[in-house]
N, C-alpha and C positions, 0 to 999 in steps of 0.2 A: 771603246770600253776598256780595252787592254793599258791605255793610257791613265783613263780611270780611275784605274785599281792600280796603278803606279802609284798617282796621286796620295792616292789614301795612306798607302806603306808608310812614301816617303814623308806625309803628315804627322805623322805617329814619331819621328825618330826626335831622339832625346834633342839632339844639336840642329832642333829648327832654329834659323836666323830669319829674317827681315828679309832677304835674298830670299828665300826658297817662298817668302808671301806673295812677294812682286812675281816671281817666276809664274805659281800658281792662279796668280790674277791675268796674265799674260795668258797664261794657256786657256783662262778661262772664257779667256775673249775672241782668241785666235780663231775657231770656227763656230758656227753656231751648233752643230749638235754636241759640243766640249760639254757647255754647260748641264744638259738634258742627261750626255752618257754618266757624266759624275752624278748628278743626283737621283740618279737608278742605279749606281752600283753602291753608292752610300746606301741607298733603302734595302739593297740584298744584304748589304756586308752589317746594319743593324737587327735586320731581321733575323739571318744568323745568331747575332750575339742575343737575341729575345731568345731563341730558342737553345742557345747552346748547353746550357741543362741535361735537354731533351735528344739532342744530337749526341752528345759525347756517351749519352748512359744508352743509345742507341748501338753505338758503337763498341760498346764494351760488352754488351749480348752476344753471347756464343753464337758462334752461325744454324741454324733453322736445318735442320732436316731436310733433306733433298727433296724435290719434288712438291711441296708447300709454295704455294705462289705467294709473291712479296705485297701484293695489291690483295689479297684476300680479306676474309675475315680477320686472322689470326695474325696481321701487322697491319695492325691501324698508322702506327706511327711511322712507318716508313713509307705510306701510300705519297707522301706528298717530295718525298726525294726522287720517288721514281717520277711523279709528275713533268719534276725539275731538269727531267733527261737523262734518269738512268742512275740506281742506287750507285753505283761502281763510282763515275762517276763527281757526283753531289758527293758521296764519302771522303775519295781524297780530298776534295775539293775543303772540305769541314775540316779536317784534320789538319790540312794546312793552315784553314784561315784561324780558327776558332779560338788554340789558344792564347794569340794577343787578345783578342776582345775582351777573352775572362779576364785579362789582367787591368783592361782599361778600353775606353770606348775610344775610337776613332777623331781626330783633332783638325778641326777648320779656320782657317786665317782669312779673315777679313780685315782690307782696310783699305782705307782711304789717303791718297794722295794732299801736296797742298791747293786748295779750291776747291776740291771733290766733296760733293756732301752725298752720298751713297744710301740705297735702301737694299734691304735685303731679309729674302724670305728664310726662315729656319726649319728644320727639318719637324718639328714638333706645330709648325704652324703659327709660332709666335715671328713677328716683323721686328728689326732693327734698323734703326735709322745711324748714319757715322758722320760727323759732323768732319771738317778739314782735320787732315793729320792726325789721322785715329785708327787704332790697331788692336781687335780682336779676335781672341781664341775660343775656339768653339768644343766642346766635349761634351754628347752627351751619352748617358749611361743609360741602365736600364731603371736603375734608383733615384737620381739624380740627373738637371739639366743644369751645366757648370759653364759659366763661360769670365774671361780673363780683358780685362780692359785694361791694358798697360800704360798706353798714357790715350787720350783722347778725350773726349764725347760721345754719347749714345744716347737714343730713344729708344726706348725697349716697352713692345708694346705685346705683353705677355698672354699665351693661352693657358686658362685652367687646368691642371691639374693635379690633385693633390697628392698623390701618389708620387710623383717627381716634382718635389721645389727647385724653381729658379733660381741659383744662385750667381750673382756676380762678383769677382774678385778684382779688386782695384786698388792694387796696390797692399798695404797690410788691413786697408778693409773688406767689411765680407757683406752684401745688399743680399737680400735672401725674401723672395718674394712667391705665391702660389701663381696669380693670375692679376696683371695691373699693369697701367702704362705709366712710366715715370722716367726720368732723363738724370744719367748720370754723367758727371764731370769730373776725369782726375786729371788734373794738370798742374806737374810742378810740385807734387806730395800736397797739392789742394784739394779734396772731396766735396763736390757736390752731388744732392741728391734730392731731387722735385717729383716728388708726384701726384699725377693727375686723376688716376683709376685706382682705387685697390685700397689695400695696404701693404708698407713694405717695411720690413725689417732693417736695421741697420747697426750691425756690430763693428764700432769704433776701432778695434782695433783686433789681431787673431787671440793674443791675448785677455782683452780682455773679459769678464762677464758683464757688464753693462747692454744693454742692447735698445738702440731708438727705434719707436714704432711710429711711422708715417702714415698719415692719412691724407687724402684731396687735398690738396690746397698747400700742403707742408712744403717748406725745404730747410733741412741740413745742411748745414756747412762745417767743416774739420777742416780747419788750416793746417798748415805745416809742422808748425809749431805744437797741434796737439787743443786748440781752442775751438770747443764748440757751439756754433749757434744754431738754435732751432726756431724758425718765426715764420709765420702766415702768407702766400705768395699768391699771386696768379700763375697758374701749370705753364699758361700758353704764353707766358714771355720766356721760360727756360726753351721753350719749344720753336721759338720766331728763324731761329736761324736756319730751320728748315724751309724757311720760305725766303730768306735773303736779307733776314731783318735779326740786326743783334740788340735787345733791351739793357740796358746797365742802370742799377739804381745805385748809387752814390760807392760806386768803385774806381780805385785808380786809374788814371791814363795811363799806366804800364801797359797794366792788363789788357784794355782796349788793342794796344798798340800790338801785342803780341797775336792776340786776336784774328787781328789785323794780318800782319803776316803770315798766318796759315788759311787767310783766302786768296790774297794775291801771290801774283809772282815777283812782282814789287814791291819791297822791302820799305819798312818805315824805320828809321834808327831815330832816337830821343838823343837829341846833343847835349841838353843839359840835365843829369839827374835828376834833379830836383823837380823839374816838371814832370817825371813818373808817378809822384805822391798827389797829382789835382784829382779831385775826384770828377765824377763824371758821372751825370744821370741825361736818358736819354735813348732815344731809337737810330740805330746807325743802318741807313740802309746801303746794303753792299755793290754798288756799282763802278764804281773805280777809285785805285787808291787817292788817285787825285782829289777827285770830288771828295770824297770822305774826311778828307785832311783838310780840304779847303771849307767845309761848313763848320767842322769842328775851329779852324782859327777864329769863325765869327764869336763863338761862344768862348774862348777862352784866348787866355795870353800867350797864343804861340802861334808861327809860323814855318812854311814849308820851304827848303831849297833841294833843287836836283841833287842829287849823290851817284855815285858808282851802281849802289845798289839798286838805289829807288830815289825815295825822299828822304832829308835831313830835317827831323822836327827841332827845330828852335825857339827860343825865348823873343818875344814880341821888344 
């Protein structure tokens, strides 16, 4: 528990890196009650910040008359600090913790390795899925559930409610949803955004006032450059790669390729530019880079040699 509530601190500090995620994912594995004692001291160290209102104007109450018991009539609101093992206590304990929270809600890093496709339960009850090489930040408040996808993939499969919107930030976009399951992708200053459940908001950019609304079946795309398409999908091909299966309809073999190298350890390099521009439709099932390279030469004008890395894709 003491470790725990280390955790948490050092979550919050402005100069999180990449390092302090991997750290956090390490300890989170390292014994089995790691995970259990973090998400029971997260649920005390929120439930503070619900209450801290109630706590600090508690605290700033003149002290009670001698001989007035703290559990009586006459302090309802402090019956449940003494529950907690003792006004004395729960007080410092508040005082120390409470005024970060008022400043900002406590901060979780999630992510995923390359090959790793990760689930993970949230403290409000909503699930997220992390597709390879994918890193999120977790915050949530008492107004607001915010969470930060810097570069990756996610399935975000949302619980209701209205009172706290979901928001996602990816990059200078902002997905802002109540309750729905939809699958975001930023890769590369690429956005995408499919949804299956719900509706979901989608503000192009922090600037702008424009804002797209998503229903079943939609996906969004915001390239690079600022170009956007909205057009008609199937949810469950944005979704396949949870099961080991990547769908592409008429996208580059860059893209593929890259893909590609965030599930293997086995690198694919493109020898000739030019074959990054073929497009490619198609279900790529994930089992070895070999194989995947060796079905794709049936369909197209290239082939594979050994490298340093992995494999050398080459021109037929």
């Amino acid at each position: 528990m003491d470790e725990a509530a280390g955790w948490i601190a050092r979550l919050q500090r402005d100069d999180l890196n990449e390092t302090d995620g991997v750290a956090f994912d390490a300890w989170l594995t390292a014994a089995p009650d790691n995970r259990a004692a973090y998400r029971h001291t997260l649920e005390l160290w929120q439930a503070f910040g619900a209450s801290s209102g109630e706590v600090l104007a508690e605290l700033e109450t003149p002290a009670r008359a001698p001989g007035r018991g703290l559990v009586g009539r006459g302090a309802p609101t402090r019956r449940w600090l003494v529950g907690a093992g003792g006004f004395a206590v729960v007080a410092g304990l508040a005082a120390v913790v409470l005024p970060p929270m008022v400043r900002r809600a406590p901060a979780q890093i999630l992510a995923s390795g390359r090959g790793q496709r990760r689930r993970f339960q949230l403290a409000d009850g909503s699930s997220v899925d992390l597709n390879a090489e994918s890193r999120l930040r977790v915050a949530f408040s008492r107004s607001e559930r915010r969470v930060s996808l810097d570069d990756g993939e996610a399935i975000f499969d949302v619980v209701s409610d209205k009172a706290r919107p979901f928001t996602v930030a990816a990059g200078d976009h902002t997905v802002r949803v109540v309750g729905t399951q939809f699958d975001v992708r930023n890769r590369d200053g690429d956005l995408t955004v499919t949804v299956a459940r719900g509706r979901v908001e989608v503000r192009p950019s922090l600037a702008s006032d424009r804002v797209f609304v998503l229903t079943p079946g939609q996906r969004l795309d915001i390239g690079a450059g600022g170009v956007e398409t909205l057009q008609a999908v199937n949810p469950q091909e944005a979704f396949s790669w949870r099961s080991g299966r990547l769908v592409y309809r008429n996208q580059p073999l860059a893209r593929v390729v890259a893909d590609l190298n965030r599930q293997f350890a086995d690198q694919v390099v493109i020898g000739d530019p030019e074959l990054g521009a073929i497009p490619i439709t198609g279900v790529i099932v994930l089992d070895t880079p070999q194989a995947v390279m060796s079905r794709l030469s049936l369909m197209l004008p290239v082939r594979t040699v050994p490298s340093e890395r992995g494999l050398l894709l080459l021109r037929k």
